[in-house]
C-alpha positions in Angstrom: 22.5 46.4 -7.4 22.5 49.1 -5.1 18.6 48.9 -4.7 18.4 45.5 -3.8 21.0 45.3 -1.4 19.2 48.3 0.4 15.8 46.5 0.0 17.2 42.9 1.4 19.2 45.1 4.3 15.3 46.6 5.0 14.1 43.3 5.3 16.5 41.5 7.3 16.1 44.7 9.9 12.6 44.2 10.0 12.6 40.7 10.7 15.3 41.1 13.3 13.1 44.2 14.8 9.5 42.0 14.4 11.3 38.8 16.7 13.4 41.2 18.9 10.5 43.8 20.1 10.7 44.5 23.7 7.1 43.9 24.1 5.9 40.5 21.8 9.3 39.3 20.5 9.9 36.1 23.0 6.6 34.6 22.3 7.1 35.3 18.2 10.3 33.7 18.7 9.1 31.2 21.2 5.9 30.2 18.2 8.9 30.3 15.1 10.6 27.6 17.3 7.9 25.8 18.0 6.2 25.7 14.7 9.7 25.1 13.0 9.8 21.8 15.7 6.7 20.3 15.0 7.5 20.3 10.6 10.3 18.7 11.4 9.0 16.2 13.6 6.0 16.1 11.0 8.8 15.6 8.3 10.4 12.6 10.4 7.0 11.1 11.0 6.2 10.7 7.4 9.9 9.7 6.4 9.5 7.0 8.8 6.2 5.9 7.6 7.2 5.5 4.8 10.4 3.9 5.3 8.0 1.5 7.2 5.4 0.9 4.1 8.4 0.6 1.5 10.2 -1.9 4.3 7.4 -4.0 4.5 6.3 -4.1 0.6 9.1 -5.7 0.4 9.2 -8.1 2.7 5.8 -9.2 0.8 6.7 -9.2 -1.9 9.9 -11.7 -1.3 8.1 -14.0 1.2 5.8 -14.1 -2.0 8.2 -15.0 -4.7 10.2 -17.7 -2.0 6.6 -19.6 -0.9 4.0 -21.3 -3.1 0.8 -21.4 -1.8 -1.1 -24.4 -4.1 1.9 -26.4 -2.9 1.0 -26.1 0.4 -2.6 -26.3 0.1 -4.8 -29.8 0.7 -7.3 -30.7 -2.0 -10.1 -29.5 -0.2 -8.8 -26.0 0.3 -7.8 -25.5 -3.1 -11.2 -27.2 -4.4 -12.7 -24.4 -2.4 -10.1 -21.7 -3.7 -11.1 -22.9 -7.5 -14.9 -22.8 -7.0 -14.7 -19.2 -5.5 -12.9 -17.7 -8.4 -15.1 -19.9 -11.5 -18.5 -19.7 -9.7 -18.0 -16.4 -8.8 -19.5 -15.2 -11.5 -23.0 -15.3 -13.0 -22.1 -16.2 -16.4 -21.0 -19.7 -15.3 -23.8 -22.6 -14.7 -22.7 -24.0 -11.3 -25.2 -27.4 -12.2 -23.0 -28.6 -15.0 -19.9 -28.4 -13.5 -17.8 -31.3 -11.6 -14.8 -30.2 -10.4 -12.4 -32.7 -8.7 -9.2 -32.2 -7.2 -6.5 -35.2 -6.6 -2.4 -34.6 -5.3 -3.0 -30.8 -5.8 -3.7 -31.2 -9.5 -7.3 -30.4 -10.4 -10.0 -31.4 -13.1 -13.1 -30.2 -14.1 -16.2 -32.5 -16.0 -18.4 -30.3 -17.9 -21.7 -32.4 -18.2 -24.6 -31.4 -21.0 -27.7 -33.4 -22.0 -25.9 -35.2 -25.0 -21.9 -36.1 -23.4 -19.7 -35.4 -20.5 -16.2 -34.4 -21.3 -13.4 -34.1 -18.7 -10.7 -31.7 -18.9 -7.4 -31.1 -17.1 -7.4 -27.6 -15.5 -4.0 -25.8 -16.2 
């Protein structure tokens, strides 16, 4: 017990000696301020950045869940909405397939050599 109290009494003199030297002390002081100033501004920077991102996340997320987009959309936009997503990709032959949108409610009309079925999209 004795030991450590003796060793954290040496260190707290030192550190008091190190920022209290005639000679260099102000300025160590003067840079432990200043350093100690800009993590804490640091630390408020990034608290309020994220306060911001959280903030707006959800704002998103509830002007998502209150507005419907397909509701709002004309036929031509969300034909053009459809065809991005299905003929997006290579897999699907772009020549066989008729896709019509009426009132917001769109069909497709898959057409081969032998019959042409038409289906309600869902």
């Amino acid at each position: 017990m004795r030991i450590r109290t003796l060793f954290l009494g040496g260190m707290i003199g030192g550190a008091i000696a190190y920022l209290y030297d005639p000679v260099s002390g102000r300025g160590r002081r003067a840079q432990l301020r200043d350093r100690g100033l800009a993590e804490t501004r640091k630390l408020r920077e990034r608290a309020e950045a994220k306060q911001r991102h959280l903030s707006n996340l959800a704002r998103g997320t509830m002007e998502g869940m209150t507005t419907s987009r397909i509701e709002d959309t004309d036929d031509a936009t969300l034909t053009q909405r459809i065809q991005s997503e299905v003929f997006g990709s290579a897999d699907v032959p772009k020549d066989r397939i008729a896709l019509n949108v009426a009132g917001g409610s769109p069909s497709s009309a898959a057409s081969s050599t032998h019959s042409r079925t038409s289906t309600p999209c869902s």
